[in-house]
C-alpha positions in Angstrom: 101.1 24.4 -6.9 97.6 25.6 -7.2 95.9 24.4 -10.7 94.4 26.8 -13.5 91.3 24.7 -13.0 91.1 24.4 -9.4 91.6 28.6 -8.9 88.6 28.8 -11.3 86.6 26.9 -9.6 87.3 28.8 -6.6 87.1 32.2 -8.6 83.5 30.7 -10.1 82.2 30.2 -5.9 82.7 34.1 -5.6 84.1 33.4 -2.1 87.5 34.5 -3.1 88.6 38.3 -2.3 87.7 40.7 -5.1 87.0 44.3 -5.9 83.7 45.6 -6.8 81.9 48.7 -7.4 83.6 52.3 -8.4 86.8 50.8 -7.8 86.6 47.6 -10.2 86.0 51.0 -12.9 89.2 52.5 -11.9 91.3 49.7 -12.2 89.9 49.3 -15.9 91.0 52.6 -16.5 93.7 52.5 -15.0 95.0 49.7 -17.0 95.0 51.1 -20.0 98.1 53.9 -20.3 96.1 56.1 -23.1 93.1 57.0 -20.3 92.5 60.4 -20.5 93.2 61.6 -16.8 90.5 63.6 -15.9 88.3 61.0 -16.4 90.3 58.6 -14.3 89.9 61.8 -11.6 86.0 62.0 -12.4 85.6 58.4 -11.3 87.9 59.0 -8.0 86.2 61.9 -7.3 83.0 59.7 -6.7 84.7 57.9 -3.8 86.2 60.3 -1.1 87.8 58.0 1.0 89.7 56.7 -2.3 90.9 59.9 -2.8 92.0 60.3 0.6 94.2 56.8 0.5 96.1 57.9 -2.6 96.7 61.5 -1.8 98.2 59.5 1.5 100.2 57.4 -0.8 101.2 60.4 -3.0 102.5 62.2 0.2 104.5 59.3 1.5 108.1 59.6 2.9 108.9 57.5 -0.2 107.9 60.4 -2.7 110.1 63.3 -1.1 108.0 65.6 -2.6 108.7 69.4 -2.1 105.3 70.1 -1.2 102.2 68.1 0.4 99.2 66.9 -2.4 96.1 68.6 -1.1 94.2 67.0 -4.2 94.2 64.3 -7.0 95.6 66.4 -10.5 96.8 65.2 -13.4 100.5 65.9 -11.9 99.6 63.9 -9.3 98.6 60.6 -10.8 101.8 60.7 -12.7 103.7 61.2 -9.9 102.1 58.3 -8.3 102.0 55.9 -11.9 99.0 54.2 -13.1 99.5 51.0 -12.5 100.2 52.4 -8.6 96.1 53.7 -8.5 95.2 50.3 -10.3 97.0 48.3 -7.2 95.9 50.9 -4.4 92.6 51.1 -5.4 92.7 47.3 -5.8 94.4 47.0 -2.4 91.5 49.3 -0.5 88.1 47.8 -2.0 89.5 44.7 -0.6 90.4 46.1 2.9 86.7 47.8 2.8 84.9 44.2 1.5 87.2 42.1 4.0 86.8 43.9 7.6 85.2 41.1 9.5 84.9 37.4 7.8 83.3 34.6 9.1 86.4 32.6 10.4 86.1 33.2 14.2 89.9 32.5 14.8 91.4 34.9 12.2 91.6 38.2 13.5 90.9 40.2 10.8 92.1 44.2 12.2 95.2 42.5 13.3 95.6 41.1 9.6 95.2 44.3 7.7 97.2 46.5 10.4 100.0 44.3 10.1 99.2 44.7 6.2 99.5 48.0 6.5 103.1 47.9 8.1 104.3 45.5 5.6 103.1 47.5 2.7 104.7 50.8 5.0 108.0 49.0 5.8 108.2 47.6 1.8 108.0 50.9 0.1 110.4 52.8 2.4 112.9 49.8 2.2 112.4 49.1 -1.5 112.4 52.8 -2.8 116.1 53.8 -2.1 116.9 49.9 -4.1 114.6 51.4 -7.2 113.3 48.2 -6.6 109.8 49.4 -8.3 108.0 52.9 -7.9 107.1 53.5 -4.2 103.0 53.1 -5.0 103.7 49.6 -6.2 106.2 48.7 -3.5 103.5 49.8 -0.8 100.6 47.5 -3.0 102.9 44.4 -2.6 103.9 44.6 0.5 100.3 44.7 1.7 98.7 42.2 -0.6 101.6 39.8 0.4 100.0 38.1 2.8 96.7 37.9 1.1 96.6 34.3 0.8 96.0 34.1 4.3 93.2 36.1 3.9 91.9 34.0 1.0 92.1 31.1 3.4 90.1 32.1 6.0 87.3 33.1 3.5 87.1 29.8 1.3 87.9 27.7 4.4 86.6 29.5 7.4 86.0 27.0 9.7 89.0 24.1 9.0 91.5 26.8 8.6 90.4 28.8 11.7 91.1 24.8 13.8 94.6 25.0 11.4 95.7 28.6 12.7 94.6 28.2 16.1 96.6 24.7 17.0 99.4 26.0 15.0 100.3 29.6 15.9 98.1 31.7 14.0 98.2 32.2 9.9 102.1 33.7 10.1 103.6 30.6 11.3 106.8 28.9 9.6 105.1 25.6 9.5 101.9 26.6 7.6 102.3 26.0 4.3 102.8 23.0 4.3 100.5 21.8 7.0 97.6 23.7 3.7 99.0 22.2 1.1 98.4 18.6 3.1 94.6 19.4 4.2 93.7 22.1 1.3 95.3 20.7 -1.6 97.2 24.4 -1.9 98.8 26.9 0.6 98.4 30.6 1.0 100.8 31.4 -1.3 100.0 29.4 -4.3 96.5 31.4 -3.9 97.9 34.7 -3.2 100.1 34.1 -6.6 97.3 33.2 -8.1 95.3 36.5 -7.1 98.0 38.6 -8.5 98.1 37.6 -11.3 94.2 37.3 -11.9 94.4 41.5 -10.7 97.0 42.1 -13.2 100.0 42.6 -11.0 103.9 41.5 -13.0 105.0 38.2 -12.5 108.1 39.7 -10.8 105.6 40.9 -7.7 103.7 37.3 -8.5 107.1 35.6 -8.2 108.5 37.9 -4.7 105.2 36.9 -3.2 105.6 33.1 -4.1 109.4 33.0 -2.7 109.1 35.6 0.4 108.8 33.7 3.0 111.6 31.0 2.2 114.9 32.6 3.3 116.7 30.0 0.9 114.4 30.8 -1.9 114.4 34.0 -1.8 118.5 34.5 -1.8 118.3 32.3 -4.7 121.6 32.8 -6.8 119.8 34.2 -9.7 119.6 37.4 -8.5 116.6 38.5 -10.6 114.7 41.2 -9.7 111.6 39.1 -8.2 114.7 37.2 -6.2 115.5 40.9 -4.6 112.1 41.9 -4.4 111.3 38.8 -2.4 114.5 39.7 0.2 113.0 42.6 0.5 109.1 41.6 1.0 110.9 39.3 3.9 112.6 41.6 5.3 109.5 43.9 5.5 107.3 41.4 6.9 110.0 41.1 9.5 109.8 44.7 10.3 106.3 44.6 10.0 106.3 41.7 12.9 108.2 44.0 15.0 105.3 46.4 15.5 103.5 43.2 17.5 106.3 42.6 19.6 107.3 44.2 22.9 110.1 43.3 26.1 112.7 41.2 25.2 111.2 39.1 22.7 111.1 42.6 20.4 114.4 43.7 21.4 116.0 40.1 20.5 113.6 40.1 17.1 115.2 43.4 16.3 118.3 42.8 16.6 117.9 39.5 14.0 115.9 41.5 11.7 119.0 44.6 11.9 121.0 41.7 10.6 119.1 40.6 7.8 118.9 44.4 7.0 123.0 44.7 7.1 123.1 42.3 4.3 120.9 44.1 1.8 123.4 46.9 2.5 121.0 48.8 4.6 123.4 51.4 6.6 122.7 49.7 10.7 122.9 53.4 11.8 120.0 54.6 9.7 117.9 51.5 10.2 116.4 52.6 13.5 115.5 55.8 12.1 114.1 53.8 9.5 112.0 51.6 11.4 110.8 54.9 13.2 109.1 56.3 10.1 107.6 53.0 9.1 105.8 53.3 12.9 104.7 57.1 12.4 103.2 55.7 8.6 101.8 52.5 10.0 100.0 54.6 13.2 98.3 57.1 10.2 97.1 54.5 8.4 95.5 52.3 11.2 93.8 55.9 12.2 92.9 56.4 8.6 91.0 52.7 8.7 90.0 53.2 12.7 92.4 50.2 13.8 94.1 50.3 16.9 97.6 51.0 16.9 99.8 48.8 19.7 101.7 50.9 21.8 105.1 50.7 20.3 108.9 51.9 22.0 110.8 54.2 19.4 113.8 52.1 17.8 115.5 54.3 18.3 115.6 54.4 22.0 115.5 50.6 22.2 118.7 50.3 19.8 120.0 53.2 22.9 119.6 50.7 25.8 120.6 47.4 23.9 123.7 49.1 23.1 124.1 49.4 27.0 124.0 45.5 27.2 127.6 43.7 27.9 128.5 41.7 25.3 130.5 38.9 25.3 134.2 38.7 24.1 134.5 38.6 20.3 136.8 35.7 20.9 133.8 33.8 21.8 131.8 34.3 19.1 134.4 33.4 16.7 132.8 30.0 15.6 129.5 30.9 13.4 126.4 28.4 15.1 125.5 25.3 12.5 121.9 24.3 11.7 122.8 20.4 12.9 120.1 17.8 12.4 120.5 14.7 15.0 119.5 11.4 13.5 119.4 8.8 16.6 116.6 5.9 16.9 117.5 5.7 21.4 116.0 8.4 23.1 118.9 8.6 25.5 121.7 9.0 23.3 119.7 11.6 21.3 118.6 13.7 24.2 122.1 13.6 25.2 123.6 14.7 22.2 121.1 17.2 21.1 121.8 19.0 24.6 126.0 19.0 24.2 124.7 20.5 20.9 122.9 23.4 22.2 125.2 24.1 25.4 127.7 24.9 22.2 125.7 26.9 20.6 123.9 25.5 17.5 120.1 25.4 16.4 119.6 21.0 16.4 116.9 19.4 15.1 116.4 15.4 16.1 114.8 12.8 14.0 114.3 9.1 14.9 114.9 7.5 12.3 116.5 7.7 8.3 112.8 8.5 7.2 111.5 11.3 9.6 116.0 12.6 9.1 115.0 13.4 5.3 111.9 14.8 5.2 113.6 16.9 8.2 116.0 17.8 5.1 113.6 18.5 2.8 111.6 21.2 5.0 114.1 22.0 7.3 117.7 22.4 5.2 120.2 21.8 8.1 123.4 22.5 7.0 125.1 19.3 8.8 124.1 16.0 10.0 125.0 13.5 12.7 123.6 10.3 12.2 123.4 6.4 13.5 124.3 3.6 11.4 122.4 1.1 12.9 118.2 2.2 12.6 114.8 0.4 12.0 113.8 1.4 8.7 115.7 3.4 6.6 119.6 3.0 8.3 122.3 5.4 8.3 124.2 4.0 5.3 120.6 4.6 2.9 119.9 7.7 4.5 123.3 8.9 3.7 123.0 7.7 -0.2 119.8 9.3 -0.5 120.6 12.4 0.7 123.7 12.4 -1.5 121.1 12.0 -4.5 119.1 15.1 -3.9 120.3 18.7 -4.4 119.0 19.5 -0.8 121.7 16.6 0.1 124.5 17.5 -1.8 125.8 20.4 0.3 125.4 18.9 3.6 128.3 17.9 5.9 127.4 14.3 7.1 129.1 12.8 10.4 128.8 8.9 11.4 128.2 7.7 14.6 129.7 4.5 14.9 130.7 1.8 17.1 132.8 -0.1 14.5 135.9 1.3 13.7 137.6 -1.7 11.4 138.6 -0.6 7.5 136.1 -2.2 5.7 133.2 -0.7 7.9 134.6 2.9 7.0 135.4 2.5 3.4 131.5 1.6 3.1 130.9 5.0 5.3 132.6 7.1 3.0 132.1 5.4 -0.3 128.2 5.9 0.8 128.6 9.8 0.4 130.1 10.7 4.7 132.2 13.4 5.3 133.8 11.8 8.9 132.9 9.6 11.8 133.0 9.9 15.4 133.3 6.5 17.6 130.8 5.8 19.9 131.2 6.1 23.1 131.3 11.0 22.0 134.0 12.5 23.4 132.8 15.9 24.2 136.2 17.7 22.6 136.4 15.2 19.4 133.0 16.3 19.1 133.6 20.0 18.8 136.9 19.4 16.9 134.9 17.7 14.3 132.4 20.1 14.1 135.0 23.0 13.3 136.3 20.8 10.5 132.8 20.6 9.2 132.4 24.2 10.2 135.4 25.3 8.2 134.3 23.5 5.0 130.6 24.6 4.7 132.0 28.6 5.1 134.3 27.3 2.4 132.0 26.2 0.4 129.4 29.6 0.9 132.8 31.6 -0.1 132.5 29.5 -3.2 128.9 30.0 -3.7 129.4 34.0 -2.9 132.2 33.9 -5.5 130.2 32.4 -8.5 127.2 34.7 -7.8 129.6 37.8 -8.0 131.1 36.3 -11.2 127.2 35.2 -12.7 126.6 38.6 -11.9 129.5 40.9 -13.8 128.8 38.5 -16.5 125.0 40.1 -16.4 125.8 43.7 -15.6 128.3 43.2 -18.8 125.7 41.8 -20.9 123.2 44.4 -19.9 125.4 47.3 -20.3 125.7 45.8 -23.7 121.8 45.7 -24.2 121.9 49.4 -23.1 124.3 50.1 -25.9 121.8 48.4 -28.4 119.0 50.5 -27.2 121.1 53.8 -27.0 122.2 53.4 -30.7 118.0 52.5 -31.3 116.8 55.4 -29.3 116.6 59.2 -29.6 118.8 61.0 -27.0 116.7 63.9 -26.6 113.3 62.6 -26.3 113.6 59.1 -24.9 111.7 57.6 -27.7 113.0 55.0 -30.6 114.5 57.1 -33.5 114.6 56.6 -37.7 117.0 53.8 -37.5 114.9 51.7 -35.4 111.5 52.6 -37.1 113.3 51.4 -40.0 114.3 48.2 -38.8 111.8 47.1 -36.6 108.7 48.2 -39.0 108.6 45.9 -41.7 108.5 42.9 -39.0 105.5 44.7 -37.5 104.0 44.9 -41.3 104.5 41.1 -42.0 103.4 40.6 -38.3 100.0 42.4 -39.6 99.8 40.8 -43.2 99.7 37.3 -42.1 97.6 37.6 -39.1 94.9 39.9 -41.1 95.2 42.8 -38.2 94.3 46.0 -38.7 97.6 48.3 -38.9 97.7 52.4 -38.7 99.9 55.0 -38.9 100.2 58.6 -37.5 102.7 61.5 -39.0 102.9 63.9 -36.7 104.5 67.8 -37.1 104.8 70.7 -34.7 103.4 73.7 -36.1 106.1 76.4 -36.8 108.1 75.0 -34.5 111.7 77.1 -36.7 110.0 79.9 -35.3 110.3 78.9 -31.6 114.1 77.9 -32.1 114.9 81.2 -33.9 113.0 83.4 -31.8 113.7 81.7 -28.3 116.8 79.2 -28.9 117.2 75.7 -29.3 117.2 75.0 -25.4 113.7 76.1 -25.2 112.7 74.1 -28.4 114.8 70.9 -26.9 112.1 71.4 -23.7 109.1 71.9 -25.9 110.2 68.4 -28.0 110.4 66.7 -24.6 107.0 67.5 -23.2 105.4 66.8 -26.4 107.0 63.3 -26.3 105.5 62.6 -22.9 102.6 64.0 -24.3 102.4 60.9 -27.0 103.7 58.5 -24.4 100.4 59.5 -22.2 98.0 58.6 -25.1 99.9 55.4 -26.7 99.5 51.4 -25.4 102.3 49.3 -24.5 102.1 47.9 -27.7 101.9 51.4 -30.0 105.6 52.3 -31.5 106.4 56.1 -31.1 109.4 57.3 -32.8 110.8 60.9 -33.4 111.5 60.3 -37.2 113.5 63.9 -37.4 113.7 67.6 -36.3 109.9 68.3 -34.9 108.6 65.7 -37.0 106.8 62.3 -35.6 105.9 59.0 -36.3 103.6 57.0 -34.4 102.5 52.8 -35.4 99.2 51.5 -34.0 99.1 47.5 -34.1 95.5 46.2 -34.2 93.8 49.5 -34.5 91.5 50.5 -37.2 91.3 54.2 -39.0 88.6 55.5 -37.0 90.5 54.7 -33.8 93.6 56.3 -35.3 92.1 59.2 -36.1 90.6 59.5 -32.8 94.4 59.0 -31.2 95.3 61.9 -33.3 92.3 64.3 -32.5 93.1 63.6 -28.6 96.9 64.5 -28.8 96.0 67.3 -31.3 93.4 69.0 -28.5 95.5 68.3 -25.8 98.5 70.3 -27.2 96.2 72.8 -28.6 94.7 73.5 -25.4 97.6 73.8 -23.0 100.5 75.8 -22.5 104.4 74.3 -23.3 106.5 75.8 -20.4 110.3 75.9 -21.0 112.8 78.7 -19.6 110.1 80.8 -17.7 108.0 80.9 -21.0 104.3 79.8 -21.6 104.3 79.1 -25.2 101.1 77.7 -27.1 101.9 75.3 -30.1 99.1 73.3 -32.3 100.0 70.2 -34.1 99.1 68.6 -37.7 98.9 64.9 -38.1 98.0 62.5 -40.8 96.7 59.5 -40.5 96.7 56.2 -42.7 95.7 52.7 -42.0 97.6 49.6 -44.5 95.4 48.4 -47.2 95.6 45.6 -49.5 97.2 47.4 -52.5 100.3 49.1 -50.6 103.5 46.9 -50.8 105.0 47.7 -47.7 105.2 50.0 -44.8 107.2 52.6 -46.4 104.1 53.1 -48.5 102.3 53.2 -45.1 104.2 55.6 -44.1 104.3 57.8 -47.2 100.4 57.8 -47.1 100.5 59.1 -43.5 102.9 61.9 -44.7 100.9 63.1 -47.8 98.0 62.9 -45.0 100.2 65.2 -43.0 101.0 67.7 -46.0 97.4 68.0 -46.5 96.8 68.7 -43.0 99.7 71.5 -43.3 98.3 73.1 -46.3 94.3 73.0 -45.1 95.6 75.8 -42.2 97.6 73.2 -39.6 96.5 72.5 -36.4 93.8 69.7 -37.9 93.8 65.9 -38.1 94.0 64.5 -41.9 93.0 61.0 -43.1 94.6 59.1 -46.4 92.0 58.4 -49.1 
């Protein structure tokens, strides 16, 4: 785990990967949700290329929009979210300050291309899950692997020795082969970065668990859990797009798999894979990478399916993860090969020590092991294992040359599951493995069972929180109704009073708005009150409460906000209506708005007086001519 401290220190060196420049502006604009857009535009427009990454993002296969973006609008940055430009633009300064890097063995093109198919391959898996919006999906899946990256810039000498005697900055064994030199791994810093960008924990969290299978089909189910299944997965596809012959074709066929069990439809996965190439090959010409040549999946999932296949009878028996734990190199050669020639992935280990920290990194699900060992023997090994949660749900077999009563009760009280007698008869030794076999798929039926169960019991209880929220909120607009202003007000008022915060309030009515439901019908006036809540959304914070307190009538609370930012809140929504059109049914119809606007002061009681201030703010507004902003005295 990387330290608070420690990632300052290396945030205060300024050798860490950050954004600078026009971009570092956007994404403070783009954090805030009250920006009026066509400044956020005004700043993009000063950076082409920008422009030209998210009108490629906009016009994604993720979007299905009817019609290609030929420009950054208004309508478009909605379409593509806010916080989506924040992370893209984020995402892109860093590609343009990290091309080349002084770390000789870290090949930096390579890096961001296969950044680029991650990011591809995460948004058009993640959309169809409404895992997040398909902007934010594409952000994660390329800043995923940015640890690596962080790596090679704080450390580019020792870590370009560490990549190049160990397979390169992807390999399984990486982590923890940093976290022994470094003090951290790549993705305690890349969690760390994400969070320092502003990015949700849940993206934070995927990131942190991606590349631990185990971890990341944790039985919690939350959504970083399944956004971490699905960064995997990504990366997965994203490695495919490196690979060619029959290391690609046996790749692909692992990673179709892994696809199955996130219910991706097998038939549509090649097709899938397919547009993630065509995405990944515009990209790469967009950033002048070269793009590998790369066979369509399609036709390679064509001419596997022309490969015999062996009889399903034969593939009946599911292949263990068995670890081997024999101090004579003989015997353990020996076994490990019987091992393999039936069809299991065996790790050895030489003694009880080197056997659990195999455990540990490892996670076999059974083990074979010798009694008698220097060091750490079978019977410690066993109970150690047994006091761990790693150790718990493995299937433990004794090799053993004593067979007398009193040696086995001490076998089994110690925590084993059965014993084979030395010298290993071939067939005992597959009988007992199909025991062992038949128990751990009983006891991931378990598993399987409890998660199903955990998770009714959630769906019921958030089916139930959506009950509380539909009884809170307005069914036409979206937005929290009287009853819940009414509620959840005076907690915001005490909230205010004893912290000493500044607390305002806006009424808000649509001007004439009877006439528009007598002359046109309440359909059209039902459109008109939903685009004048988005409207309010657009220029509110997180933190702002907007409710529709009845008919065309509005209330809006601002936490921590003085008058004169209150009133300018008001004067921005006020222009904006007054200055467009309200399109419902075919019609253009142009509508004004009068607001009045308090802020709490010492001698009001409560926020019904709050609120009554705002509304005689609002009746002057509607007796001055409408159309205007009004401020209590």
């Amino acid at each position: 785990m990387l330290e608070t401290a420690t990632f300052n220190e290396l945030k205060i060196s300024g050798n860490l990967p950050s954004p600078k420049g026009s971009v570092l502006k956007v994404m403070q604009l783009s954090e805030h949700n009250n920006v009026p857009l066509p400044e956020l535009i005004a700043v993009l427009n000063t950076d082409p290329v920008m422009i030209g990454r998210l009108l490629k993002v906009a016009n994604s296969a993720a979007f299905l929009r009817s019609r290609p973006a030929v420009a950054l609008t208004p309508d478009v940055l909605m379409a593509i979210g806010l916080n989506a430009v924040h992370q893209v633009a984020l995402t892109f300064a860093l590609v343009a300050e990290h091309r080349r890097g002084q770390c000789r063995q870290f090949d930096y093109d390579h890096y961001w291309s296969r950044a680029l198919a991650c990011g591809t391959a995460m948004q058009l898996l993640g959309s169809p899950q409404r895992l997040a919006p398909p902007g934010e999906l594409f952000t994660i899946g390329m800043l995923s692997s940015i640890g690596q990256l962080a790596m090679a810039t704080l450390h580019p000498e020792s870590y370009g020795e560490l990549i190049a005697s160990h397979g390169g900055p992807y390999a399984p064994v990486l982590a923890r082969l940093e976290a022994d030199q470094f003090g951290y791994h790549h993705l305690d810093i890349a969690s760390a970065l994400l969070r320092d960008w502003g990015l949700p924990k849940m993206f934070c969290d995927a990131v942190t668990l991606h590349e631990e299978a185990d971890a990341a089909s944790a039985s919690d189910g939350s959504r970083a859990a399944r956004l971490a299944l699905c960064l995997r997965l990504a990366a997965q596809v994203a490695d495919l797009c490196f690979l060619d012959g029959e290391a690609r074709l046996h790749a692909y066929e692992t990673v179709k798999k892994q696809a199955a069990k996130m219910e991706i439809d097998p038939s549509h996965f090649p097709r899938l894979c397919d547009e993630v190439v065509r995405e990944w090959r515009e990209w790469n010409a967009q950033l002048a990478i070269t793009t590998p040549e790369v066979e369509s999946f399609a036709l390679l999932e064509r001419r596997n399916s022309m490969v015999p296949r062996l009889p399903e009878a034969e593939e009946e028996q599911e292949a263990l993860h068995i670890l081997v734990v024999e101090d004579e190199p003989s015997q353990r050669m020996m076994l490990q090969r019987l091992l393999q020639i039936l069809g299991h992935k065996v790790e050895v280990a030489a003694d009880g020590q080197e056997a659990y920290d195999i455990v540990l990194d490892k996670r076999p699900q059974l083990v074979i092991t010798d009694l008698a060992m220097p060091g750490l023997d079978g019977l410690q090994l066993i109970r150690r294992l047994r006091a761990i949660p790693e150790g718990r749900q493995l299937y433990i077999i004794v090799l053993t040359i004593l067979d007398d009563e009193d040696n086995l009760a001490e076998v089994f009280s110690s925590g084993a599951d059965d014993f084979i007698s030395k010298p290993i008869p071939p067939r005992i030794l597959q009988a007992r493995l199909k025991a062992g076999q038949r128990i751990i798929q009983e006891q991931r039926s378990l598993r399987q069972e409890q998660e199903l169960l955990r998770r009714h019991l959630e769906e019921l209880s958030i089916d139930n929180q959506l009950a509380q929220e539909a009884a809170q909120t307005d069914g036409l607009t979206g937005l929290y109704n009287r009853r819940y202003a009414m509620r959840y007000l005076p907690q915001i008022w005490d909230e205010a009073r004893l912290s000493q915060q500044p607390l305002s309030a806006l009424m808000l009515d649509i001007d004439h708005f009877k006439v528009v439901n007598d002359d046109h019908g309440h359909d059209v006036g039902d459109i008109i009150l939903q685009e004048f809540a988005g409207i309010l959304r657009l220029f509110c914070r997180r933190s702002d409460i907007i409710c529709r307190f009845g008919g065309e009538e509005f209330l809006i609370i601002l936490p921590d906000t003085r008058l004169s930012t209150a009133i300018q809140v008001a004067e921005r929504i006020r222009s904006t209506l007054a200055n467009r059109s309200m399109v419902a049914s075919g019609l253009a119809l142009c509508l004004t708005v009068s607001i009045g606007v308090a802020e709490k002061k010492p001698a009001q009681a409560n926020v019904e007086a709050l609120i009554k201030a705002a509304d005689q703010a609002l009746y002057q507004a509607k007796r001055t001519g409408r159309n205007r902003v009004e401020a209590a005295l």
